[in-house]
GUKOLLUM-52871 format. One record per residue: x, y, z of N, C-alpha, C, CB in turn; residue in three letters. Coordinates in steps of 0.05 Angstrom, whole numbers, padded with zeros to 5 digits, always signed. Each point is the difference from the previous one (the first is absolute). Glycine has a CB too. Example, Ala and Ser with C-alpha at 12.3 -4.5 7.8 and 13.67 -1.06 7.14 Angstrom:
<sites>
+00264-00114+00156-00018+00024+00000+00018+00024+00000-00038-00023+00025ALA +00031+00044-00039+00016+00024+00001-00015+00022+00014+00024-00013-00043SER 
</sites>
This chain:
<sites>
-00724+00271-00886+00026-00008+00009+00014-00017-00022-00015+00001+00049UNK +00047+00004-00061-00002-00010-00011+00015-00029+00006-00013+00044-00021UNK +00023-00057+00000+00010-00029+00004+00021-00001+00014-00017-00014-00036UNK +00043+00036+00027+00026-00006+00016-00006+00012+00035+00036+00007-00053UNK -00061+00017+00052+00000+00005+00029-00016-00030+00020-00004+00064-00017UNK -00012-00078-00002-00008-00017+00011+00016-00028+00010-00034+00026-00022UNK +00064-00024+00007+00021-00014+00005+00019-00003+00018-00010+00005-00032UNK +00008+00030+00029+00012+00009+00025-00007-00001+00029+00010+00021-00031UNK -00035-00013+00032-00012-00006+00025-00002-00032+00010-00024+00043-00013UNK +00022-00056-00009-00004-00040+00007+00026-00006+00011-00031-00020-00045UNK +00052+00037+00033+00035-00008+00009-00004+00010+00027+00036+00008-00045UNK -00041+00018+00054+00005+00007+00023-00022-00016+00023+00023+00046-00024UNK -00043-00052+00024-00012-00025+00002+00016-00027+00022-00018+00018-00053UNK +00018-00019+00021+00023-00030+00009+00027+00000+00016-00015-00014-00043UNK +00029+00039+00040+00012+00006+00016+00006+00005+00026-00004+00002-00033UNK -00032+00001+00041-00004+00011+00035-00004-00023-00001-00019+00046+00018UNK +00004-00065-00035-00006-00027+00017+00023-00016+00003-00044-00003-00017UNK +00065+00003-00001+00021-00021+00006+00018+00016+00034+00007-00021-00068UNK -00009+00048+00059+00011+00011+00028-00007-00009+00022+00001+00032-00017UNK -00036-00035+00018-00009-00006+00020+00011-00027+00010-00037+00030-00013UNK +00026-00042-00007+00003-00029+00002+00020-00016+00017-00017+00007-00041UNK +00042+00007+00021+00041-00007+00010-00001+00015+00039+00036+00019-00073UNK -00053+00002+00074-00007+00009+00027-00014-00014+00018+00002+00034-00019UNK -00012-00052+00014-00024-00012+00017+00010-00028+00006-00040+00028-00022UNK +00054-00045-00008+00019-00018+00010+00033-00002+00021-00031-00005-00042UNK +00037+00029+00041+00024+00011+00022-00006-00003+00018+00015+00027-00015UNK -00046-00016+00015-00011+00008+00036+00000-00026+00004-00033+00045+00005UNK +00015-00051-00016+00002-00032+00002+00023-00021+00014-00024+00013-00041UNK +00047-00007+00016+00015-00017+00024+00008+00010+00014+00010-00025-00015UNK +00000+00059+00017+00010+00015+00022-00018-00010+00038+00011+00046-00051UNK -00031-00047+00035-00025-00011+00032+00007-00027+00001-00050+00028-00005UNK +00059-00048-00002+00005-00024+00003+00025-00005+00011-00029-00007-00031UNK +00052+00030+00031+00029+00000+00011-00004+00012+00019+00028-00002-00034UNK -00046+00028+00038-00003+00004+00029-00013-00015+00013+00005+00036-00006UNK -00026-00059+00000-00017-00013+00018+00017-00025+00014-00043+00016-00030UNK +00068-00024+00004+00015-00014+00005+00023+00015+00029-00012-00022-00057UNK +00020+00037+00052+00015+00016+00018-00013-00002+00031+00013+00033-00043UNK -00036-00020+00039-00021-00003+00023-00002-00026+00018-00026+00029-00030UNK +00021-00048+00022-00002-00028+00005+00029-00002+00013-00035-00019-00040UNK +00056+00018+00029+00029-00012+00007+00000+00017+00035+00031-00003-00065UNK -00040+00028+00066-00001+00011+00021-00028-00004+00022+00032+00030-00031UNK -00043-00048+00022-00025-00009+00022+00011+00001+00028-00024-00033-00032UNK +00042+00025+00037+00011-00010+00031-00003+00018+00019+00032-00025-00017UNK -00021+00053+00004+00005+00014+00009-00020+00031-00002+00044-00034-00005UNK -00061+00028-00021-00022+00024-00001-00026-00006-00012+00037+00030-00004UNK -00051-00012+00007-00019-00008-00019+00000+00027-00022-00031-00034+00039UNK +00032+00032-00063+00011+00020-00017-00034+00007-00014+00063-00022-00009UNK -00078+00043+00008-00026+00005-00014+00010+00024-00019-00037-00015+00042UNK +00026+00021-00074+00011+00021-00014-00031+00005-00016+00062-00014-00004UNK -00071+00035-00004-00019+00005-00021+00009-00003-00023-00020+00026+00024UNK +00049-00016-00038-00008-00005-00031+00037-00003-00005-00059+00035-00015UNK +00063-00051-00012+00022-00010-00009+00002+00019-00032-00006-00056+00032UNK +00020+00074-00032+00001+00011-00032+00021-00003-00014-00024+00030+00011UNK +00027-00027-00036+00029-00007-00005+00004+00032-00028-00001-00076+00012UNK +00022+00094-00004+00008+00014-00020+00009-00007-00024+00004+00019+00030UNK -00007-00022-00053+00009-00019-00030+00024+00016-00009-00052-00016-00021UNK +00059+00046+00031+00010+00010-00013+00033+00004+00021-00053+00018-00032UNK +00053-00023+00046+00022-00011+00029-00004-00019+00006+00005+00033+00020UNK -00025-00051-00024-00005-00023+00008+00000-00007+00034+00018-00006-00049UNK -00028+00039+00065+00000-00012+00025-00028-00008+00007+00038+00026+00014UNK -00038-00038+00015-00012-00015+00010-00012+00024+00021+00027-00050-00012UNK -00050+00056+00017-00019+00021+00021-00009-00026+00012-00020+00052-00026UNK +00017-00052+00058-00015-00012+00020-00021+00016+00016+00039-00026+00002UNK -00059+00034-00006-00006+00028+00020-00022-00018+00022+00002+00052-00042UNK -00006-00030+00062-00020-00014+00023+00022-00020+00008-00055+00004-00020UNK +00078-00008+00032+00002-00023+00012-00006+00010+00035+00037-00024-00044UNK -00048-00008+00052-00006-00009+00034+00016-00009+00009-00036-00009+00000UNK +00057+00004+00013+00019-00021+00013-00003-00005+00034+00035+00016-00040UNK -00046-00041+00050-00013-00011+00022+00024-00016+00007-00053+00000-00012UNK +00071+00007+00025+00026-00019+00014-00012-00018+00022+00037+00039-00006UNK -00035-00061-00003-00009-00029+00027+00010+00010+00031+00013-00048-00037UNK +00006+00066+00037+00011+00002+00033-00007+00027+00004+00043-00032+00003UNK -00069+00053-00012-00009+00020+00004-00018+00011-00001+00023-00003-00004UNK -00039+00023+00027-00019+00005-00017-00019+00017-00019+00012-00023+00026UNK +00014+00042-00034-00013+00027-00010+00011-00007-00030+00001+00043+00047UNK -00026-00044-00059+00019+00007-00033+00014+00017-00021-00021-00020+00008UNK +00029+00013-00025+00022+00030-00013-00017+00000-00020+00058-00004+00010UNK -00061+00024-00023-00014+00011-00021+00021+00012-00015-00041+00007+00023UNK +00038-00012-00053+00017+00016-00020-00015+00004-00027+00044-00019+00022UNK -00032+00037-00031-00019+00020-00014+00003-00019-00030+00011+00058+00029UNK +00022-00070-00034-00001+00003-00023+00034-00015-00005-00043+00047-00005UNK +00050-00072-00003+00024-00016-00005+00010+00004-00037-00020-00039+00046UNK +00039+00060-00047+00007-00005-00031+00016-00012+00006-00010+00031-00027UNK +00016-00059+00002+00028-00011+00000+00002-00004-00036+00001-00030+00058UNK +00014+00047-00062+00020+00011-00026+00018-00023-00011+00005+00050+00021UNK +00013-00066-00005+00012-00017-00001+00008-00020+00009-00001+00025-00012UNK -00011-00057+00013+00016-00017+00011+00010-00027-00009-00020+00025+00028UNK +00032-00037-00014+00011-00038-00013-00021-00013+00022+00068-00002-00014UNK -00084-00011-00003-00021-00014+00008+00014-00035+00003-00039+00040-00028UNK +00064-00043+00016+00010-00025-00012+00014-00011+00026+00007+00015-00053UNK +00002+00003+00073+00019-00003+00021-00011-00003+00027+00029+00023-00028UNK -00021-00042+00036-00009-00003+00035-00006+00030+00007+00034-00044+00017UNK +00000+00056-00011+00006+00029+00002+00002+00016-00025+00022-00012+00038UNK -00032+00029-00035-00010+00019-00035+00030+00011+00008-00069+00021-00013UNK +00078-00032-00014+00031+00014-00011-00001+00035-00012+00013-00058-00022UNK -00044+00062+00023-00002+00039-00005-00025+00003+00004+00033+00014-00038UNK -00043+00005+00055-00025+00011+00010-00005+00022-00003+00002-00023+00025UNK -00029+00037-00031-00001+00039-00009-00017-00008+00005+00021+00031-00032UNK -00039-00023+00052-00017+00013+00016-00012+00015+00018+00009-00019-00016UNK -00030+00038+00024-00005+00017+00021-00035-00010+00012+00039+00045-00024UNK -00030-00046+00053-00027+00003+00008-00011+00031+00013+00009-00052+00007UNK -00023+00063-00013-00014+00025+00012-00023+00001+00008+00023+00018-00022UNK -00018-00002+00041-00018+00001+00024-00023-00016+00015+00013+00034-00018UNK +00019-00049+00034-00003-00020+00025-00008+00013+00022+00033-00027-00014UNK -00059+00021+00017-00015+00015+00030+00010-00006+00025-00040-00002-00019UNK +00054+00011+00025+00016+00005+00033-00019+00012+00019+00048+00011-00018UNK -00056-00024+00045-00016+00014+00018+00015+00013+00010-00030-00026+00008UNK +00032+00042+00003+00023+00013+00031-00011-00004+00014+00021+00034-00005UNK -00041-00044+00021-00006-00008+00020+00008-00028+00011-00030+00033-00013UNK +00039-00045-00009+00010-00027+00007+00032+00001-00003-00045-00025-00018UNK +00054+00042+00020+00037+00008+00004+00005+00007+00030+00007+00026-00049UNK -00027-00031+00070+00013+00004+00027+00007+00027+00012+00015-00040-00011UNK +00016+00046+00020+00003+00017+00013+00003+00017-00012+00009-00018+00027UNK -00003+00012-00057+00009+00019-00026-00036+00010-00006+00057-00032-00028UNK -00073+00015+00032-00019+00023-00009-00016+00029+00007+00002-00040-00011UNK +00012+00038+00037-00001+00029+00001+00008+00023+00000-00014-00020+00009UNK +00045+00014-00020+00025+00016-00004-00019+00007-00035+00058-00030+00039UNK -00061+00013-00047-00009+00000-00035-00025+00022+00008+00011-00063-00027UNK -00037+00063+00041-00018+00013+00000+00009+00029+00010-00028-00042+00003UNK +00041+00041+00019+00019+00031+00006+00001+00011-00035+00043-00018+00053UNK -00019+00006-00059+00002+00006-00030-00021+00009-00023+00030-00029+00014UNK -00051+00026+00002-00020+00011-00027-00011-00024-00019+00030+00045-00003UNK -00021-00069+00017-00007-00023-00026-00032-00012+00009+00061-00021-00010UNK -00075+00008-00009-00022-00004+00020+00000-00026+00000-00028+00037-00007UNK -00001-00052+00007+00000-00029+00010+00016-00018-00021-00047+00007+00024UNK +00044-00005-00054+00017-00008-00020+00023+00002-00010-00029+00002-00002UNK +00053-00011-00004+00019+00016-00020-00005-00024-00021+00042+00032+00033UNK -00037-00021-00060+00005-00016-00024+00018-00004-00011-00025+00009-00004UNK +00037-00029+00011+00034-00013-00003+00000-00005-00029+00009-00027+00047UNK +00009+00028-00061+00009-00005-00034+00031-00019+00002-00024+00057-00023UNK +00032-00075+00011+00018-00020-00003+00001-00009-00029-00008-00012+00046UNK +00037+00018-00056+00009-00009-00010+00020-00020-00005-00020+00031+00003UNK +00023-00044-00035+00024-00023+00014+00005+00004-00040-00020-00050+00063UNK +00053+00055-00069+00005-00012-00027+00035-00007+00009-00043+00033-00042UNK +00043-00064+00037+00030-00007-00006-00001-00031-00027+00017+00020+00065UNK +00013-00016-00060+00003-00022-00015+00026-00022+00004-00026+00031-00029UNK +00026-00047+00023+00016-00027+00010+00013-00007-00019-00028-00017+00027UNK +00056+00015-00029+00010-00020-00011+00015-00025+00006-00006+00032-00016UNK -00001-00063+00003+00005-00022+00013+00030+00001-00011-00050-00026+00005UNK +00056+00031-00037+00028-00008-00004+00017+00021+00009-00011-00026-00038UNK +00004+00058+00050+00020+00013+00010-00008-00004+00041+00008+00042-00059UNK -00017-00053+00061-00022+00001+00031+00009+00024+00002-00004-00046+00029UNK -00009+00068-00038-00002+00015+00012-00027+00020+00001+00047-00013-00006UNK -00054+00021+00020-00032+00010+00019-00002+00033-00012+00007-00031+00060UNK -00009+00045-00074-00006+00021+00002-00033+00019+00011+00041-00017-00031UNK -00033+00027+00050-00032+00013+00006-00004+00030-00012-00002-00028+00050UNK -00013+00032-00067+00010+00025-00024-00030+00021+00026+00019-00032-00081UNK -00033+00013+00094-00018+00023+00012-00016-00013+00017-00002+00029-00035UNK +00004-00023+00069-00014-00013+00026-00008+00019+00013+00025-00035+00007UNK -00058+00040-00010-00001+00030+00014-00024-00007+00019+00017+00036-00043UNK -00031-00023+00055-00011-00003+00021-00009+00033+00002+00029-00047+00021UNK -00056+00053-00027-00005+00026+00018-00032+00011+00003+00050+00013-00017UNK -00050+00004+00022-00035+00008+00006-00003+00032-00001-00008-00043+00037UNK -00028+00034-00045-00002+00042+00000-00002+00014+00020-00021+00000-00032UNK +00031+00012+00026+00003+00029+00009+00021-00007+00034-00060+00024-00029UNK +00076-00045+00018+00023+00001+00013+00029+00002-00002-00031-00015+00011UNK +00039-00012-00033+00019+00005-00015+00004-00025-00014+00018+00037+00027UNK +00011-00043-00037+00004-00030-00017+00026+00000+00003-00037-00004-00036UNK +00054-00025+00049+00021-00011-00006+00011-00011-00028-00011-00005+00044UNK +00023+00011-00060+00012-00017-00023+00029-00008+00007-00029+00025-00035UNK +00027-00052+00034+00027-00016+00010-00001-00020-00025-00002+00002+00061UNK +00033+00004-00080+00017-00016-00011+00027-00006+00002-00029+00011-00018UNK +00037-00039+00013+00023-00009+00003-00003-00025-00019+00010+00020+00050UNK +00026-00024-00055-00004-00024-00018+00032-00020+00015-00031+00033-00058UNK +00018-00059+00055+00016-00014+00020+00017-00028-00016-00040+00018+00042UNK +00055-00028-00053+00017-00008-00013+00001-00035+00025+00028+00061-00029UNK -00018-00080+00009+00004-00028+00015-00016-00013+00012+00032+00013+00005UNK -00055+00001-00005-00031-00017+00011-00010-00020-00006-00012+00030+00003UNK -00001-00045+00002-00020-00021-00012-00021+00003+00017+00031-00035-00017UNK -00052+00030-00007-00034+00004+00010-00016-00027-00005-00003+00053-00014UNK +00024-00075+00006-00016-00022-00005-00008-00014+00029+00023-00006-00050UNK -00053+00002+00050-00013-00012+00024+00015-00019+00019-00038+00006-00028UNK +00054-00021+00010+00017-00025+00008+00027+00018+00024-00010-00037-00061UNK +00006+00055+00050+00034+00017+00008+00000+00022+00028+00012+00003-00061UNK -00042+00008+00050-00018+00016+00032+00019+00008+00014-00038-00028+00008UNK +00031-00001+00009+00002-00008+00036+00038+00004+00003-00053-00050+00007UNK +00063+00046-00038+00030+00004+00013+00008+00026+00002+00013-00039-00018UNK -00022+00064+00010+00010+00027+00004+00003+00007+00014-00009+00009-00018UNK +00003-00024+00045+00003+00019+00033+00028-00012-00005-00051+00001+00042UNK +00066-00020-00046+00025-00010-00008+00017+00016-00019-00022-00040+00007UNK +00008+00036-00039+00017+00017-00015+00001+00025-00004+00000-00031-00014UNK -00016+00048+00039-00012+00026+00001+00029+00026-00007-00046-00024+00041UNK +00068+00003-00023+00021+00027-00004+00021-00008-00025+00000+00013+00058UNK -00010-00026-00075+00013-00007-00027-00011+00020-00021+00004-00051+00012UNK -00026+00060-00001-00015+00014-00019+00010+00031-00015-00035-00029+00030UNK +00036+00036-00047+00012+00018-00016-00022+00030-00002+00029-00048-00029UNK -00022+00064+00049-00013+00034-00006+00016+00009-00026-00008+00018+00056UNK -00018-00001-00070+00012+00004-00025-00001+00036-00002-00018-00054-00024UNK -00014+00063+00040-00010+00021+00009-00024+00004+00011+00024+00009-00025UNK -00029+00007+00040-00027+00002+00019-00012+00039-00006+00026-00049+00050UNK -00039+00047-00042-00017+00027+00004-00022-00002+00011+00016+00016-00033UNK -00028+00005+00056-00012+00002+00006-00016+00027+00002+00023-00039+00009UNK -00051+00051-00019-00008+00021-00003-00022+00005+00012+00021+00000-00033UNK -00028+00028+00052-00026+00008+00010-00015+00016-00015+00016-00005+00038UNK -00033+00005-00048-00025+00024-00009-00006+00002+00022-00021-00007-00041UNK +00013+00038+00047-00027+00002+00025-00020+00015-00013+00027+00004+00044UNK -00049-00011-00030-00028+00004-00012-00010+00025+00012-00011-00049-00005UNK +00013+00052+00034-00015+00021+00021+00017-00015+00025-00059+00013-00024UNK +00082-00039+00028-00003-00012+00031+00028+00025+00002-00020-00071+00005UNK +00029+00076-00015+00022+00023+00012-00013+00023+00013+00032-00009-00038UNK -00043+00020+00021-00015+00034+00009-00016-00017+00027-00015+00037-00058UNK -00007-00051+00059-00007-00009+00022+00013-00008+00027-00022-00005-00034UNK +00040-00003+00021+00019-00012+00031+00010+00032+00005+00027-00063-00011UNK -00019+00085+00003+00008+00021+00005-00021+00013+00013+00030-00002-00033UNK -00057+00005+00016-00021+00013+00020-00006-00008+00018-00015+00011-00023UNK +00011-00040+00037-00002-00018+00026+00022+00008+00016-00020-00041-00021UNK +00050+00045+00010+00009+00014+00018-00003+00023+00009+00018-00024-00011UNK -00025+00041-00010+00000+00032+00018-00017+00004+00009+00019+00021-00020UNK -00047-00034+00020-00020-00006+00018+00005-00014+00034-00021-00005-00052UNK +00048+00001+00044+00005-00021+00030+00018+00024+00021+00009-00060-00030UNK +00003+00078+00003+00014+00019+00022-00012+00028+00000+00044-00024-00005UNK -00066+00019-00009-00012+00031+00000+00015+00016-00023-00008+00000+00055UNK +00015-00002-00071+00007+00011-00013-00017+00006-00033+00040-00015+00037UNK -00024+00021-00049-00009+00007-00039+00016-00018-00005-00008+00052-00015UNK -00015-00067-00014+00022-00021-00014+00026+00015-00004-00035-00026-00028UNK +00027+00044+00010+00027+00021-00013+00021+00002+00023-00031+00035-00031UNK +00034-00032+00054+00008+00004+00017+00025-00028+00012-00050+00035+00001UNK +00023-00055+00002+00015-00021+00009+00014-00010-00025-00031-00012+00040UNK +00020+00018-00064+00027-00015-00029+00024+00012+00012-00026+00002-00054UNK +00026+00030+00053+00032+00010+00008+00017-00004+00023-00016+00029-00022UNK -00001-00039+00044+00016-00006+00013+00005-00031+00002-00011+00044+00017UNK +00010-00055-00041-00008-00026+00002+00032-00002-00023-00073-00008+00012UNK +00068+00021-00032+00028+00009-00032+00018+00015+00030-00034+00024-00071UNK +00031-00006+00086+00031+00004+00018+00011-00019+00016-00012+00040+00004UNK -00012-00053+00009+00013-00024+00008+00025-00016-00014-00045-00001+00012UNK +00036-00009-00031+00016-00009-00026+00030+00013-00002-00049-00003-00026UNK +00037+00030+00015+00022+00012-00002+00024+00004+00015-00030+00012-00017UNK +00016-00009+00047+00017-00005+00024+00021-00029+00003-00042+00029+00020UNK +00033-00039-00030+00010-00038-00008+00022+00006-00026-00058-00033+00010UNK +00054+00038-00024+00017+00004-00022+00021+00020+00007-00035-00011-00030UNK +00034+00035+00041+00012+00010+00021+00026-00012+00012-00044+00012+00005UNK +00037-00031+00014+00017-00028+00018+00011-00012-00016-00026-00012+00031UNK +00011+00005-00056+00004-00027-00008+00030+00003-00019-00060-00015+00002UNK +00079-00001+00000+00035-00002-00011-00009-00023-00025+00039+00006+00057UNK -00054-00018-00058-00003-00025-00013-00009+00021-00035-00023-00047+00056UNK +00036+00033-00077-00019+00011-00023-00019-00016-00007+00032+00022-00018UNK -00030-00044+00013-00028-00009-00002-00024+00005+00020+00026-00030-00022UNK -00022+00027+00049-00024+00009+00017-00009+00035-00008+00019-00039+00044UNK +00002+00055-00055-00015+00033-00005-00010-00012-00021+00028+00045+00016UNK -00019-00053-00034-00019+00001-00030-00029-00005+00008+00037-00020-00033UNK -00038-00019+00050-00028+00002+00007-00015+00010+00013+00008-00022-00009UNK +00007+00049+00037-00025+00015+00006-00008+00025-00016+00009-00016+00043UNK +00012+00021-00061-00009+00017-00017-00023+00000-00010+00036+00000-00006UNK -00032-00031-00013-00028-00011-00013-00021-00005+00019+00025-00023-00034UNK -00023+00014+00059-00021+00007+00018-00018+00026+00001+00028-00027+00021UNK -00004+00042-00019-00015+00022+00005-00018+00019-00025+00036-00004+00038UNK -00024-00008-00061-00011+00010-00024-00022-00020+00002+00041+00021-00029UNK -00045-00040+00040-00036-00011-00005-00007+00008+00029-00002-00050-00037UNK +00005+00064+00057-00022+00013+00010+00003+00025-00003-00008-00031+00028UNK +00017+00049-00047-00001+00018-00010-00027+00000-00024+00052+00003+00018UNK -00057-00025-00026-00017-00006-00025-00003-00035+00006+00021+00045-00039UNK -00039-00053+00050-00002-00025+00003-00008-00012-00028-00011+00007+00050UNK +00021-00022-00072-00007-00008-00023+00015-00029-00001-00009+00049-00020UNK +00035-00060+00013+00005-00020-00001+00026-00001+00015-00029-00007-00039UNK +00049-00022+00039+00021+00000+00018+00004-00028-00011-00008+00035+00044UNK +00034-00037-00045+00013-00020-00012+00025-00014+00011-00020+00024-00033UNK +00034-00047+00038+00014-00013+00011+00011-00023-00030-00029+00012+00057UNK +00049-00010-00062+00009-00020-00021+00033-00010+00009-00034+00028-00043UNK +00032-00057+00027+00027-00004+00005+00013-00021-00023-00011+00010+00054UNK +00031+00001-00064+00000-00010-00020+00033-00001-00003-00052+00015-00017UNK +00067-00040+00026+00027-00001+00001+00023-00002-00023-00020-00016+00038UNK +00044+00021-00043+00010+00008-00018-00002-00030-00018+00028+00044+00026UNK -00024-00069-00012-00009-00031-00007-00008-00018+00023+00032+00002-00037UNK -00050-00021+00024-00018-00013+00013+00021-00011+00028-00037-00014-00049UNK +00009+00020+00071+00022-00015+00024-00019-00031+00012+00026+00059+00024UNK -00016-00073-00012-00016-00022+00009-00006+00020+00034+00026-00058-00034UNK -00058+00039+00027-00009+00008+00036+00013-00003+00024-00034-00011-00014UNK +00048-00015+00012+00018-00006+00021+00021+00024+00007-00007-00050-00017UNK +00018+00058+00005+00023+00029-00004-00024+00016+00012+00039-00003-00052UNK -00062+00010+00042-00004+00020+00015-00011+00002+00023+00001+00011-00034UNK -00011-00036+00053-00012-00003+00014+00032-00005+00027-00057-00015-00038UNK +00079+00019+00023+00024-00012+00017+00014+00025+00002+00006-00050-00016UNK -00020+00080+00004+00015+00027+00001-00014+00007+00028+00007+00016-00057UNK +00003-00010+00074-00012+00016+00030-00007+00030-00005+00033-00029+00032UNK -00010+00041-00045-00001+00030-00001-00009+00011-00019+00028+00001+00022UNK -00053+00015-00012-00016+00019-00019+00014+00007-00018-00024+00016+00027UNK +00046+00003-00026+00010+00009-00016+00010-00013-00026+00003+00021+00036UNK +00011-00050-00024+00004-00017-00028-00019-00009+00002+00040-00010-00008UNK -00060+00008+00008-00024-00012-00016-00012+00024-00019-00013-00035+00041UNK +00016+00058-00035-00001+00024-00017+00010-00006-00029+00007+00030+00042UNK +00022-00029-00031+00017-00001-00021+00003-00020-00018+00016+00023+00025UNK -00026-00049-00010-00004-00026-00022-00019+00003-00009+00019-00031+00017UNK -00042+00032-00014-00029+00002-00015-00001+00032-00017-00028-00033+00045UNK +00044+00050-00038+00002+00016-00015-00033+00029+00010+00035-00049-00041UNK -00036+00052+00056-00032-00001+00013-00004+00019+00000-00005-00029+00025UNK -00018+00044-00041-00001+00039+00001-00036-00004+00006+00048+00030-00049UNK -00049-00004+00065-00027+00010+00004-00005+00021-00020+00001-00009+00048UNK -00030+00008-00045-00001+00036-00021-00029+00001-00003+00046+00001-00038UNK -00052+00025+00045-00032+00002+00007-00003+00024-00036-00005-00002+00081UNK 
</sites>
């Protein structure tokens, strides 16, 4: 071997070790901000996790194995696995957050009367809930943007809800006054979106199981229904949205609700409009599957 291959190999060497190294000190303090985190929340849980990693090259933070033991309960939540991508560690309230937790163990047996509407459905003793959260804050414009709030599970479906909200304050001191300055507050735009996973086709087969019928069967008369509505209906915005209705149970895939007005309105204005219609027209508000 000669000298420069033996140089080469000593560089690449040193290179996994400092990798390692700059890796092992992250985890390091990365496990010391979650243990810190953990603690601040004693009151209320008892928080258990197997391992703290830290990515060098995104610089996120992996939590996996977490336990969470709530003082006022007594079944615990299990989750598979906490990435957090981005946050302000500096702030009471983190002025920007990027993170997801996946797969939060949900019993259905502990949902009550709903759990056996869910087992009809084909779901079994588990579902595995996934949650997301990325926004960001600004103190000198107060204003809140939520760029992604989702909420969903397999082999059912997922909500993604954004909106961004103008004239806010999030400082701790300021909180408790928003039930006050709540209708000062400035809509800028909202959206709201369904994926479905399998809970559409299912709620369709539970029905045609209820009337005896073929899925295929009960969709069409499920799209004439509709149709029959659009039919009646004089309103243009109400045909557009059973249109789009009926194009997602024609193909159950996604469905969408947005509203996004020509300029920002305060909440107060909109919470002081009675009629659907102008609230249509102020928010500007389209469906579309």
């Amino acid at each position: 071997m000669s000298k420069k291959q033996i140089t080469g190999i000593s560089i690449v060497v040193v290179l996994i070790a400092i990798y390692c190294g700059v890796k092992m000190y992250a985890s390091n303090v990365a496990e010391a901000k979650v243990n810190e985190a953990i603690a601040k929340s004693a009151n209320f849980a008892d928080i258990d996790y197997k391992n703290v990693s830290v990515d060098l090259l995104g610089m996120d933070v992996r939590i996996s194995d977490i336990l969470v033991s709530p003082t006022d309960a007594k079944e615990k939540i299990k989750i598979d696995e906490i990435v957090i991508y981005d946050i302000d560690d500096k702030s009471d309230i983190p002025t920007f957050l990027s993170m997801t937790c996946s797969g939060i163990e949900l019993n259905i047996k502990n949902l009550g009367e709903d759990a056996e509407k869910l087992m009809e459905l084909g779901y079994n003793d588990k579902v595995l809930v996934n949650f997301t959260t990325d926004y960001t804050y600004s103190k000198e414009k107060k204003e809140l943007n939520i760029k992604k709030l989702s909420i969903g599970a397999d082999e059912v479906g997922k909500i993604n809800v954004s909106f961004r909200l103008g004239n806010i304050s999030l400082e701790p001191e300021e909180i408790a006054g928003l039930l006050f300055s709540f209708p000062q507050i400035i809509f800028h735009e909202a959206k709201i979106e369904y994926n479905d996973y399998s809970l559409a086709e299912r709620l369709i087969k539970l029905g045609a199981k209820e009337q005896q019928v073929s899925a295929e069967d009960f969709r069409k008369t499920l799209i004439k229904n509709v149709e029959t509505e659009i039919a009646k209906e004089k309103d243009e915005f109400a045909q557009k949205a059973l249109s789009e209705v009926k194009e997602f149970l024609a193909d159950p895939d996604e469905i969408s609700i947005s509203a996004s007005p020509s300029k920002p309105q305060p909440l107060g204005r909109i919470m002081r409009t009675n009629d659907p219609k102008d609230i249509i027209n102020l928010l500007n508000i389209h469906i579309k599957s």
